[in-house]
N, C-alpha and C positions, 0 to 999 in steps of 0.2 A: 812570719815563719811558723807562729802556732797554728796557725789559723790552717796554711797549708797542711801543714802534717797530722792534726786532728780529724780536718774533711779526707785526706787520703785514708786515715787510720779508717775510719771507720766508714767509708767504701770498701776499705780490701777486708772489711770485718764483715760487713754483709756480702758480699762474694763468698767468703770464707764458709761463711752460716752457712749460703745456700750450700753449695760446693760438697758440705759435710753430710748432707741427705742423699746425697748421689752414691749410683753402687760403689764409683768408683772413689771416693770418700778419701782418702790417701792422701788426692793432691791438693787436697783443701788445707794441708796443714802449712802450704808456702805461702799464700797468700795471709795465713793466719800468722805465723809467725813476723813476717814483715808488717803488718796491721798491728802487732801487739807491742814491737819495736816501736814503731809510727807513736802509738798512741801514748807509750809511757815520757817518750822525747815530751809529746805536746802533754803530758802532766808536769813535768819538769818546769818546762818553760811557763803554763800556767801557774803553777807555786811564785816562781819568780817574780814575774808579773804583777802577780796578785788579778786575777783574771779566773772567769768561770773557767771550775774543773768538770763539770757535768758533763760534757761531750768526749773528754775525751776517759772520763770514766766507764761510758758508755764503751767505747771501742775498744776498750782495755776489757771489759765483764763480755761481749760479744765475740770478740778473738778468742779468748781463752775457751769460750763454751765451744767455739768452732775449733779450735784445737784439740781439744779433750774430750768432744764428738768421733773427730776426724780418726785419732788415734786408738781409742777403746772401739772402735769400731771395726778395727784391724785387728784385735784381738780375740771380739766377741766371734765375731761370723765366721764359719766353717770354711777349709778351701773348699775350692769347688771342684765336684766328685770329677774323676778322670774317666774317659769316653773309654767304651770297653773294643779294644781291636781286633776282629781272628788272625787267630795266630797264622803262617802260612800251613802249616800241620791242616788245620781246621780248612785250610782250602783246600788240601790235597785231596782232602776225604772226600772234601765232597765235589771234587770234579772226577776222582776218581768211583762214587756211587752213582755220578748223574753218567756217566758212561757207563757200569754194569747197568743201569737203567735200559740207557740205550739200548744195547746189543739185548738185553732179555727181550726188550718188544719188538727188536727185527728178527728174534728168531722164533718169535713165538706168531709173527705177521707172515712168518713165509711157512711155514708149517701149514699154516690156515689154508690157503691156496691151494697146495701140492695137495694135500688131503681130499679137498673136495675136486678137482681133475681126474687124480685116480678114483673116486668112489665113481664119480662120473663113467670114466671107462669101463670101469669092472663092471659096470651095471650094462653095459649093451655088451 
């Protein structure tokens, strides 16, 4: 039973590790917490025993660094800025300018025309 919960512990410690460099760093602290459960059991059990503690000393200093990664990590780093929306105001405006657009260059396109027609005429 040491033996199992030592190798578990400190598998879900290196998970944990990596887990803790990711942006999403958060959910590194479940598999840490469980790994650092794990690990103090197989300390227990190794005391008892009288049986090397090294490994699961290890996954006991692993977890926690992966914990304490995972967690001050969620405090250091910034939310993330919020995308900017236009308002619908801001569209009115501007579907309402992209049509005075409009209408200005069809009535500035038929002027052009009539104008030269009539010079046309006046001229014979």
């Amino acid at each position: 039973m040491r033996k199992i919960s030592v190798v578990s512990a400190l598998i879900l410690s290196i998970v944990a590790t990596v887990w803790a460099t990711l942006p999403k760093s958060i959910f590194a602290s479940i598999p840490a917490i469980i790994a650092l459960v794990l690990a103090i059991y197989g300390l227990y059990l190794s005391k008892h025993k009288i049986q090397p503690k090294a490994t699961a000393q290890l996954a006991i200093l692993l977890s926690s660094i992966a914990l304490i990664f995972s967690v001050s990590k969620l405090f250091i780093t910034p939310p993330p800025a919020e995308e900017k929306v236009p308002t619908e105001q801001k569209i009115e405006q501007d579907i309402s300018d992209d049509e005075n657009d409009l209408e200005n260059d069809f009535e500035e396109e038929e002027d052009g025309p009539q104008d030269s027609i009539n010079s046309n005429s006046k001229q014979k």
